[in-house]
PDB file of N, CA, C and O in Angstrom:
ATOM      1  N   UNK A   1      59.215  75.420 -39.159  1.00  0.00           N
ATOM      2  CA  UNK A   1      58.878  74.024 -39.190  1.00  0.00           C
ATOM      3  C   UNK A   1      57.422  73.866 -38.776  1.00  0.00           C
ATOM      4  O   UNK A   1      56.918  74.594 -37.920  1.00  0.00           O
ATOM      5  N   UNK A   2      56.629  72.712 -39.524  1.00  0.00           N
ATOM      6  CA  UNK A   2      55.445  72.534 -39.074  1.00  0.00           C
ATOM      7  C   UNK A   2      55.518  71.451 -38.887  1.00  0.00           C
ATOM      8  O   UNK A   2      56.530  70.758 -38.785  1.00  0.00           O
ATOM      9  N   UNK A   3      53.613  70.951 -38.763  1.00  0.00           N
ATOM     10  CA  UNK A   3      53.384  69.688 -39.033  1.00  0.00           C
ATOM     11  C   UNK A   3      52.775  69.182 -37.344  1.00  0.00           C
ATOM     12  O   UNK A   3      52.616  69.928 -36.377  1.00  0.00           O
ATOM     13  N   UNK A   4      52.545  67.810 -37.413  1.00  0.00           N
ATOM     14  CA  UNK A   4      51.729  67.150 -36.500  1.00  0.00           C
ATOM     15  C   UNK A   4      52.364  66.276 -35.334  1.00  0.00           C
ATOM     16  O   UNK A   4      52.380  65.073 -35.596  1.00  0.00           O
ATOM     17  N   UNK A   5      52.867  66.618 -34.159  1.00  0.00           N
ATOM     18  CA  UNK A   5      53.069  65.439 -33.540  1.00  0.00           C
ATOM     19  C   UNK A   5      52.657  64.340 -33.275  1.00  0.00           C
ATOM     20  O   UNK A   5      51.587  64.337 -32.666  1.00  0.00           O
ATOM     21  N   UNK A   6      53.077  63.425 -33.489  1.00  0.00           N
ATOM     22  CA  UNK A   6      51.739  61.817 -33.509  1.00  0.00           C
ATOM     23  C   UNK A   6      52.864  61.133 -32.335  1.00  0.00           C
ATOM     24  O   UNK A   6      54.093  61.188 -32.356  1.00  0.00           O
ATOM     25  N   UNK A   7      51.993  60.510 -31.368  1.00  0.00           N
ATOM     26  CA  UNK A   7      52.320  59.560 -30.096  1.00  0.00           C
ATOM     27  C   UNK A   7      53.193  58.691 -30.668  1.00  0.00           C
ATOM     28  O   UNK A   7      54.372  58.635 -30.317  1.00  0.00           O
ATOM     29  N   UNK A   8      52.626  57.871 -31.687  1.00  0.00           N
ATOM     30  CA  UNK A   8      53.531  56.979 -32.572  1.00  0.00           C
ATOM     31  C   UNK A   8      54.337  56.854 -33.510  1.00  0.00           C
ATOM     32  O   UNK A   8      54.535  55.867 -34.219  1.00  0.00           O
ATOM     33  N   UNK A   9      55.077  58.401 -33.539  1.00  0.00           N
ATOM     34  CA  UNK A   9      56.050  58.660 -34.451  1.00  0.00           C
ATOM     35  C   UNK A   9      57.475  58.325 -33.717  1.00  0.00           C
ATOM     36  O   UNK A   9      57.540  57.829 -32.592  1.00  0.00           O
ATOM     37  N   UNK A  10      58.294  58.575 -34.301  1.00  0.00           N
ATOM     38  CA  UNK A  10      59.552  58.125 -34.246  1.00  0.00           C
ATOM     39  C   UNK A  10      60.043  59.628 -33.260  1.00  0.00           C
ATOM     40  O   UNK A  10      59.451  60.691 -33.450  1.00  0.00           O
ATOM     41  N   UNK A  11      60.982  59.531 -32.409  1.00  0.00           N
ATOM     42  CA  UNK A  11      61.656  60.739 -31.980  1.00  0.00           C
ATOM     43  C   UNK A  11      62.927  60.196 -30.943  1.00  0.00           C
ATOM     44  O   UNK A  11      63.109  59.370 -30.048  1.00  0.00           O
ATOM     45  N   UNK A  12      63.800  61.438 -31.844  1.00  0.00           N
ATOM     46  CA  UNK A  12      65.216  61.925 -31.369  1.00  0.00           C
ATOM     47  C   UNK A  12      64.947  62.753 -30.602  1.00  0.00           C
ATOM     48  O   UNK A  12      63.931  63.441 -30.509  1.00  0.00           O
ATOM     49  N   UNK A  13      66.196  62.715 -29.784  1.00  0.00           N
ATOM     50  CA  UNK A  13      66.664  63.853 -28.784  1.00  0.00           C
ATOM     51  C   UNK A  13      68.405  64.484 -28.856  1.00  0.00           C
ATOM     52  O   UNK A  13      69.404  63.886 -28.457  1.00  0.00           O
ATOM     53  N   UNK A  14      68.335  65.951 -29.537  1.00  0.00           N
ATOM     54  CA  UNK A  14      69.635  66.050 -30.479  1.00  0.00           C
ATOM     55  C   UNK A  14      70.215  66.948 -29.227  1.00  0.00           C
ATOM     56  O   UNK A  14      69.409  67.818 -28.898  1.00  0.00           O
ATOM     57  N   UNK A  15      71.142  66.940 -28.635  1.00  0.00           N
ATOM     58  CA  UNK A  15      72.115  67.849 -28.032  1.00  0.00           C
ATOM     59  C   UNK A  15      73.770  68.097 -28.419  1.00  0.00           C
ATOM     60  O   UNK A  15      74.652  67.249 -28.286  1.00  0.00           O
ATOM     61  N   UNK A  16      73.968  69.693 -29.006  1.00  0.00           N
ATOM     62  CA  UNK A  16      74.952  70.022 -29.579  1.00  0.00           C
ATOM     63  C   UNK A  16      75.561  69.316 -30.559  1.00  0.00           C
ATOM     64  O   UNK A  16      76.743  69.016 -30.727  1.00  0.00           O
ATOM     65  N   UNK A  17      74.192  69.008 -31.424  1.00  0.00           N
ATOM     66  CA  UNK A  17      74.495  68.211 -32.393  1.00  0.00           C
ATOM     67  C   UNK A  17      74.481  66.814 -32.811  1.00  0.00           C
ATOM     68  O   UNK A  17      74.378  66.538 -34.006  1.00  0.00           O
ATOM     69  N   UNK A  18      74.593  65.743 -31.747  1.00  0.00           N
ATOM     70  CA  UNK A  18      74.897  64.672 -31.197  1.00  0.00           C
ATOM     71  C   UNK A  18      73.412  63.854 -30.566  1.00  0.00           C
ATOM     72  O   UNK A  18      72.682  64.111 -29.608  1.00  0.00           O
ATOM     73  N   UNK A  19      73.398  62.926 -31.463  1.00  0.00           N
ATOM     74  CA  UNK A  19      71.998  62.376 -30.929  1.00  0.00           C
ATOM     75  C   UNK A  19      72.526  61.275 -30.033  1.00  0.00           C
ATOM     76  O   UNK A  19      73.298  60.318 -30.082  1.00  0.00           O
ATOM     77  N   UNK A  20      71.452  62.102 -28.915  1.00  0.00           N
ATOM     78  CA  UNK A  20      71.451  60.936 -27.382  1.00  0.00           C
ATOM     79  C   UNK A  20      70.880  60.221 -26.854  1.00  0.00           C
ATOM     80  O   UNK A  20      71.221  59.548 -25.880  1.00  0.00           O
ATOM     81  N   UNK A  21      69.412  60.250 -27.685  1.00  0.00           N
ATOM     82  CA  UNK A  21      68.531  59.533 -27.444  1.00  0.00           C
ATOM     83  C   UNK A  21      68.123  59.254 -28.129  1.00  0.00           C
ATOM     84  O   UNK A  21      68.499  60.095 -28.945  1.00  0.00           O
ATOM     85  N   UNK A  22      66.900  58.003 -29.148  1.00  0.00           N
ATOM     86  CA  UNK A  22      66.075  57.930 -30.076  1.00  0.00           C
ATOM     87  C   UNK A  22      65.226  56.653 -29.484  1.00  0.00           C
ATOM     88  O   UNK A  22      65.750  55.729 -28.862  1.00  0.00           O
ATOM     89  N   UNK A  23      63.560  56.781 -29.842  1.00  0.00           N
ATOM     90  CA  UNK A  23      62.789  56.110 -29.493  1.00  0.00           C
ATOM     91  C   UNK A  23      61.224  56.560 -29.797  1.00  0.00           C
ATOM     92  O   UNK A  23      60.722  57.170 -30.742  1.00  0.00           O
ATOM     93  N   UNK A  24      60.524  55.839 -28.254  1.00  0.00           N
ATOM     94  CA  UNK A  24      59.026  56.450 -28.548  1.00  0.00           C
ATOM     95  C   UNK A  24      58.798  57.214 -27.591  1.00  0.00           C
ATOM     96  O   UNK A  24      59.703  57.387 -26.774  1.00  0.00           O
ATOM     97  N   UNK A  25      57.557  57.872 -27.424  1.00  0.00           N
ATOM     98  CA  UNK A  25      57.127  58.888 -26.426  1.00  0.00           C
ATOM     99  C   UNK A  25      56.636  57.697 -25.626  1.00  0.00           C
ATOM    100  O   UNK A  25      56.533  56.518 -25.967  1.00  0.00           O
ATOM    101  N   UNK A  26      56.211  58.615 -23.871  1.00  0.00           N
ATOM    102  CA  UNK A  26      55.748  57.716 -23.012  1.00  0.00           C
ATOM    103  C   UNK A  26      54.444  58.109 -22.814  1.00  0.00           C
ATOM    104  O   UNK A  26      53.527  57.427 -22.357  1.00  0.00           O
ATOM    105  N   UNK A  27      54.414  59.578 -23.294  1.00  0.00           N
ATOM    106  CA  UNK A  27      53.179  60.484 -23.182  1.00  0.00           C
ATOM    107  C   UNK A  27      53.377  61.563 -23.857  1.00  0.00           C
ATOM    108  O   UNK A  27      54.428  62.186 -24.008  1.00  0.00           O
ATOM    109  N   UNK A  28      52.064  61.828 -24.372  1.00  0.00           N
ATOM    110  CA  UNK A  28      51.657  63.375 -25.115  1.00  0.00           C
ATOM    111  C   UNK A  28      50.510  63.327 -24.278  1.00  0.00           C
ATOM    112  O   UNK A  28      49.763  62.466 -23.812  1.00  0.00           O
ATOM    113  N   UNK A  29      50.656  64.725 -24.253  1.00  0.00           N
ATOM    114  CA  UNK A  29      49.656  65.627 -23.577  1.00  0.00           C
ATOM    115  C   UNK A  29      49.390  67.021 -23.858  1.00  0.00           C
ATOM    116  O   UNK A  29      50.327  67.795 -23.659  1.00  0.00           O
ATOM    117  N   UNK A  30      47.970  67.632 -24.406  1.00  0.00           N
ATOM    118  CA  UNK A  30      47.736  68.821 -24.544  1.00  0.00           C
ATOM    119  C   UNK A  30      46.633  69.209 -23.235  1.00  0.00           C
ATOM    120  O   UNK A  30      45.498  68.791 -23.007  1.00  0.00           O
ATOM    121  N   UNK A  31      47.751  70.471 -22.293  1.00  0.00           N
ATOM    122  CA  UNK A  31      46.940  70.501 -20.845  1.00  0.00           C
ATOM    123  C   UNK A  31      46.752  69.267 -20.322  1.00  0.00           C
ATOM    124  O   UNK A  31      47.767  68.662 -19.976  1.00  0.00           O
ATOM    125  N   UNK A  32      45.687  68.743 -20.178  1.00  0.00           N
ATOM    126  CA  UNK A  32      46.249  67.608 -19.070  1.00  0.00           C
ATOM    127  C   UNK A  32      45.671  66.182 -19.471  1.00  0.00           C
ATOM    128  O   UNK A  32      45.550  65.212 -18.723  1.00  0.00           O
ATOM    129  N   UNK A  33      45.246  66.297 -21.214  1.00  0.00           N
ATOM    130  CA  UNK A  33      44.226  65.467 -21.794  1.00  0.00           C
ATOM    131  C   UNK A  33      45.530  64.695 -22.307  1.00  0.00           C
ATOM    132  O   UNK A  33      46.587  65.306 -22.462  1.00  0.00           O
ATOM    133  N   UNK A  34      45.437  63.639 -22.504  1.00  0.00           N
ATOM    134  CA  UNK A  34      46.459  62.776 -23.165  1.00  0.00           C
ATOM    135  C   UNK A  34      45.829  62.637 -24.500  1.00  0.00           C
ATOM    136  O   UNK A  34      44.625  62.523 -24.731  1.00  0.00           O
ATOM    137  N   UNK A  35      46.826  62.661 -25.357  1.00  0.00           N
ATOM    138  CA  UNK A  35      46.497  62.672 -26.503  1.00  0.00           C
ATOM    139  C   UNK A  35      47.226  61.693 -28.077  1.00  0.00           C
ATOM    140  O   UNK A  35      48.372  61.245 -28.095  1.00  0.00           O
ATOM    141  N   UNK A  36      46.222  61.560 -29.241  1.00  0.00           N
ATOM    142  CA  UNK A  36      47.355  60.878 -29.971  1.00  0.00           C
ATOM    143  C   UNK A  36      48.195  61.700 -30.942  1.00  0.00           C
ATOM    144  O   UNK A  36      49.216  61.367 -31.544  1.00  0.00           O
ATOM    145  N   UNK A  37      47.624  62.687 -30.953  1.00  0.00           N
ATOM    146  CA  UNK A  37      48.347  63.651 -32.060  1.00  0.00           C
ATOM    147  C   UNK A  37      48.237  65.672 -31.320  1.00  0.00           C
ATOM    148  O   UNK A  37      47.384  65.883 -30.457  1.00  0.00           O
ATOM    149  N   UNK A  38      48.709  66.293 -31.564  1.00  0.00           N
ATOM    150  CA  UNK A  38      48.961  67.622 -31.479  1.00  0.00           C
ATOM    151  C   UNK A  38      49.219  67.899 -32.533  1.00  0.00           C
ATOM    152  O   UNK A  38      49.952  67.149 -33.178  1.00  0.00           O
ATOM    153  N   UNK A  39      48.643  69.235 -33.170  1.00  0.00           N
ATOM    154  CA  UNK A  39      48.741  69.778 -34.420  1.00  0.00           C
ATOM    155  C   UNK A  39      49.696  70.628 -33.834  1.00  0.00           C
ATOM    156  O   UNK A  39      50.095  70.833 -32.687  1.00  0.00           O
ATOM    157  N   UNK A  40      50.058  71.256 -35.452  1.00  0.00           N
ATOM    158  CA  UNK A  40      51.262  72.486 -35.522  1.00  0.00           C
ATOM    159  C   UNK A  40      50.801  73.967 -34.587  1.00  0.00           C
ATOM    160  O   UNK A  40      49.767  74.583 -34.845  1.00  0.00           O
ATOM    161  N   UNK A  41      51.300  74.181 -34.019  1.00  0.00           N
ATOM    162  CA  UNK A  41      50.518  75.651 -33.713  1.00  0.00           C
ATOM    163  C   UNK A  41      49.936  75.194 -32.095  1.00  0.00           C
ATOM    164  O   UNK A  41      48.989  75.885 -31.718  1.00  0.00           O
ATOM    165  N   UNK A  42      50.368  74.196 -31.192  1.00  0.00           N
ATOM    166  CA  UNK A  42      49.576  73.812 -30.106  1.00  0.00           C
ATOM    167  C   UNK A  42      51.096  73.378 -28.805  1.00  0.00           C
ATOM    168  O   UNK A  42      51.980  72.532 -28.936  1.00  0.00           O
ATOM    169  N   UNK A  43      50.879  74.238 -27.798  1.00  0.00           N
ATOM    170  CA  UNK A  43      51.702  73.362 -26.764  1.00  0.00           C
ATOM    171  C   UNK A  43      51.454  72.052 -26.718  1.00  0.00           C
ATOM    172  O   UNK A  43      50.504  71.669 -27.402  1.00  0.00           O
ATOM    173  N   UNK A  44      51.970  71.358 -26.179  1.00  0.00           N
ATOM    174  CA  UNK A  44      52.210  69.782 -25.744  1.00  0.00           C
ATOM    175  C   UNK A  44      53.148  69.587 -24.653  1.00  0.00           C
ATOM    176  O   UNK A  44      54.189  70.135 -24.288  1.00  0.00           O
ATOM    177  N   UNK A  45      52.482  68.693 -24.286  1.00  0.00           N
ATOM    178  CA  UNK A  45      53.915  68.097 -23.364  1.00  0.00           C
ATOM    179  C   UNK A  45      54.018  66.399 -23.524  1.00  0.00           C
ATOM    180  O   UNK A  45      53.227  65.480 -23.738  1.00  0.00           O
ATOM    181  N   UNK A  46      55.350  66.540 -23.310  1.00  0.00           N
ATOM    182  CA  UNK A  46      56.107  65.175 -23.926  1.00  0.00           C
ATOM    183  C   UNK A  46      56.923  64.494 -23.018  1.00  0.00           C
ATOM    184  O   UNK A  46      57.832  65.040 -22.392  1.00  0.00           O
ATOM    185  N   UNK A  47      56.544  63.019 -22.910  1.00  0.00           N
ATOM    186  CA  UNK A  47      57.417  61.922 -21.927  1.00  0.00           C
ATOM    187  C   UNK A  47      58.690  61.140 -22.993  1.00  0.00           C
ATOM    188  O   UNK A  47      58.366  60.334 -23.865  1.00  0.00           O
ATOM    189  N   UNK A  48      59.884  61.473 -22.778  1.00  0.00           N
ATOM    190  CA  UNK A  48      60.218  60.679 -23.803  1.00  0.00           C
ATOM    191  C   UNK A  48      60.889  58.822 -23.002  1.00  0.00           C
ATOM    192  O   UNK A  48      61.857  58.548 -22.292  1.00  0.00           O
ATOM    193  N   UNK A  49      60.063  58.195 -23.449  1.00  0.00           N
ATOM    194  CA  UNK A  49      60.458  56.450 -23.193  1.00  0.00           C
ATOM    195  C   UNK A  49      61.883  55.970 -22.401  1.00  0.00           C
ATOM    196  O   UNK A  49      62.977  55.854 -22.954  1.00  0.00           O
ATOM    197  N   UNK A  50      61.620  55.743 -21.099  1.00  0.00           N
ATOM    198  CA  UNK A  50      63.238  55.600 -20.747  1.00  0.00           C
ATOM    199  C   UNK A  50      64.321  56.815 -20.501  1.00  0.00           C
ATOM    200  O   UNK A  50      65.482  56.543 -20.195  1.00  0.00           O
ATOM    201  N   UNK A  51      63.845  58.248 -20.662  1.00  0.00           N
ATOM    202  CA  UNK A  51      64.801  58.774 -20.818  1.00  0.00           C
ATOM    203  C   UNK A  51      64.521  60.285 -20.024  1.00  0.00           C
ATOM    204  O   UNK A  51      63.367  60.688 -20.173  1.00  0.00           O
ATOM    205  N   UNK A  52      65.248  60.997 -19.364  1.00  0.00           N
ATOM    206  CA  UNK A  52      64.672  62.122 -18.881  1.00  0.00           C
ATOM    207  C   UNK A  52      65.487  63.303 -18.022  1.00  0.00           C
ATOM    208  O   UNK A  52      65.182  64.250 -17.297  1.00  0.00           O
ATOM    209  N   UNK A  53      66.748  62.657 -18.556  1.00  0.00           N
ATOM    210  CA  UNK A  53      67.763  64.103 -18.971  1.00  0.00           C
ATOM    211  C   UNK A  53      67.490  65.044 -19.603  1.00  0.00           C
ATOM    212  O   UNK A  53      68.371  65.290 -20.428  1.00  0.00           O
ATOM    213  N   UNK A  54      66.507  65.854 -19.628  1.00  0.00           N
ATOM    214  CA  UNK A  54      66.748  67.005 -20.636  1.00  0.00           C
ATOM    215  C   UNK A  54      67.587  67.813 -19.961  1.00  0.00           C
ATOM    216  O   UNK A  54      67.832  67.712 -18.759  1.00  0.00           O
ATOM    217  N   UNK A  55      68.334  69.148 -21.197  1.00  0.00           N
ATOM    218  CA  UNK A  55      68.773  69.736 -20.674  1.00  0.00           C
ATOM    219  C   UNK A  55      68.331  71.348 -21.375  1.00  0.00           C
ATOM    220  O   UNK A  55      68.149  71.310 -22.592  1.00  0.00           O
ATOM    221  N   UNK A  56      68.211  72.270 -20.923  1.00  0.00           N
ATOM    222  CA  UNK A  56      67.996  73.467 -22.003  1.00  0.00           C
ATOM    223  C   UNK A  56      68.796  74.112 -23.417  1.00  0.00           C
ATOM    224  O   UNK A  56      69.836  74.770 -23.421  1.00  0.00           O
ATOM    225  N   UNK A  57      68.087  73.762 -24.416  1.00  0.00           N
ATOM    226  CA  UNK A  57      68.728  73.950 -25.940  1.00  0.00           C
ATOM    227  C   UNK A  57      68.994  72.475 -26.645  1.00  0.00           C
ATOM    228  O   UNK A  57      69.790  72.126 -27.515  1.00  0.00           O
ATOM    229  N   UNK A  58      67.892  71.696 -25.826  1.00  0.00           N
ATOM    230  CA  UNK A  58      68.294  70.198 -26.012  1.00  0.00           C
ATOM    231  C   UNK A  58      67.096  70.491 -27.428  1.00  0.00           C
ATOM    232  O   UNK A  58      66.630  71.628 -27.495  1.00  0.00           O
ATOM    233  N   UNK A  59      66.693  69.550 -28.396  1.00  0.00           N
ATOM    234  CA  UNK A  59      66.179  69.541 -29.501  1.00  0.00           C
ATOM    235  C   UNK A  59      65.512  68.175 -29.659  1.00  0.00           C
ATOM    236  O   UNK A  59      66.326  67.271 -29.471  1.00  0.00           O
ATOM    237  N   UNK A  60      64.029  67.661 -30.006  1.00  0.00           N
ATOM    238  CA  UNK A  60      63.494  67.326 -29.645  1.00  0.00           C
ATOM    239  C   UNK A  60      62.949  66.726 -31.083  1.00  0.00           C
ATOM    240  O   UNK A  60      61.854  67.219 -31.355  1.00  0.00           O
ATOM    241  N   UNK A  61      63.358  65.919 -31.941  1.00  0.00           N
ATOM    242  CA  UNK A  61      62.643  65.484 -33.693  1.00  0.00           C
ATOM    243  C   UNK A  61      61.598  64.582 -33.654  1.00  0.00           C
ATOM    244  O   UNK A  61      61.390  63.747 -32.773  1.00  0.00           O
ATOM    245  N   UNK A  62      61.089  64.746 -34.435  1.00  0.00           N
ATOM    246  CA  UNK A  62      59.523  63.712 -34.499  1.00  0.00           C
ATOM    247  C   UNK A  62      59.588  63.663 -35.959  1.00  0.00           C
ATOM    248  O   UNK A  62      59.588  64.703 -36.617  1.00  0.00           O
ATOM    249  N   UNK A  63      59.658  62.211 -36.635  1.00  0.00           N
ATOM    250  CA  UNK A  63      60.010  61.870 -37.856  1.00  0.00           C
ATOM    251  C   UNK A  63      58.986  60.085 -37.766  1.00  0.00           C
ATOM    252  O   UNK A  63      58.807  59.187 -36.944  1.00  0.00           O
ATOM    253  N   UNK A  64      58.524  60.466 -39.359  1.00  0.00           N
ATOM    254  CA  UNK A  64      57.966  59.153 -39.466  1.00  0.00           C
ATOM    255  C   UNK A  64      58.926  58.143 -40.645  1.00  0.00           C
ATOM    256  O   UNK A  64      59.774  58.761 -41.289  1.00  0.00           O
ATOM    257  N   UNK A  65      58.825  57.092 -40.827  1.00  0.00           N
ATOM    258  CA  UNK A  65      59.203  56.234 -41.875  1.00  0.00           C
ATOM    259  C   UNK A  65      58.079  55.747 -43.053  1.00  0.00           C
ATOM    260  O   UNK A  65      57.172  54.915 -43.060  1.00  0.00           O
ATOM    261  N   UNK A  66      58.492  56.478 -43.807  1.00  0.00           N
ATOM    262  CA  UNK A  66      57.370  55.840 -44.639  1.00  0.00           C
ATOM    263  C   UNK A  66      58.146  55.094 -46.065  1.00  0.00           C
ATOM    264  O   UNK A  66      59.091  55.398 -46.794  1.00  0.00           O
ATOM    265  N   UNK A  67      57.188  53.991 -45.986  1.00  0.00           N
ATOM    266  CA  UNK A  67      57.703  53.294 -47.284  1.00  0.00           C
ATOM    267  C   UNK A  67      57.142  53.530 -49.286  1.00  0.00           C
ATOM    268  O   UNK A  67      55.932  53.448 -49.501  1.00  0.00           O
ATOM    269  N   UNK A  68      57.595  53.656 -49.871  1.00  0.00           N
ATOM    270  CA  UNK A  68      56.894  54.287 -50.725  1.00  0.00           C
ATOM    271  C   UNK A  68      57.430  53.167 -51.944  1.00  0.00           C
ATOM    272  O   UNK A  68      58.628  53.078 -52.210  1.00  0.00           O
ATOM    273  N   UNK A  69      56.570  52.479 -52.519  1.00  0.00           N
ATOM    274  CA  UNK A  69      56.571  51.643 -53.885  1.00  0.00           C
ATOM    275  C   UNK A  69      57.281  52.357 -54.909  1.00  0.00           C
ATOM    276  O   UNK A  69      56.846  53.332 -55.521  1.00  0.00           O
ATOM    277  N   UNK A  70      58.538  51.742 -55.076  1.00  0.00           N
ATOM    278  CA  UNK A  70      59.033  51.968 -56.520  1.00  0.00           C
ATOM    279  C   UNK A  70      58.332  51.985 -57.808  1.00  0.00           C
ATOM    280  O   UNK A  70      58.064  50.972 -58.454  1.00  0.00           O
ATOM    281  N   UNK A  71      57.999  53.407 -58.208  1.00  0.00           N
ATOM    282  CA  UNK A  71      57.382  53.507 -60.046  1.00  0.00           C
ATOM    283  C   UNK A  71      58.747  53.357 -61.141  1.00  0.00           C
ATOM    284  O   UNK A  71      59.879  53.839 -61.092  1.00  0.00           O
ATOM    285  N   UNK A  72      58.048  52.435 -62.157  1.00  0.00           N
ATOM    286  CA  UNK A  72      58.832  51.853 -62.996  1.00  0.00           C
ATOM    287  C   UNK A  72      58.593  52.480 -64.156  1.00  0.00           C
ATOM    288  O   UNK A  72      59.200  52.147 -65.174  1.00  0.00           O
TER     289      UNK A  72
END
């Protein structure tokens, strides 16, 4: 899997399958710089909004919505 984490993307929190959380981040951070995006290939660290049960093997999605014009 690749791709870009963005502050303002959408993200789940999947455990054993079962989503337990969904929302926004509270923070991204690469080292100790806050940030709006992290590329593929970069630690981060992540606040997720309201929520802060993790547990280990917990799973972590970052998904955007995009709308796309019907071609006729």
């Amino acid at each position: 899997m690749g791709g870009t984490v963005k502050r303002n993307s959408k993200f789940r929190l999947v455990r054993n399958g079962v989503v337990v959380w969904e929302g926004q981040l509270s923070s991204l951070k690469h080292f100790k710089d806050d940030r709006r995006e992290v590329p593929a290939g970069y630690e981060c660290g992540i606040g997720l909004e309201g929520y802060s049960d993790l547990k280990p093997g917990d799973t972590i999605e970052c998904y955007e919505i995009v709308e796309v014009s019907r071609a006729l």
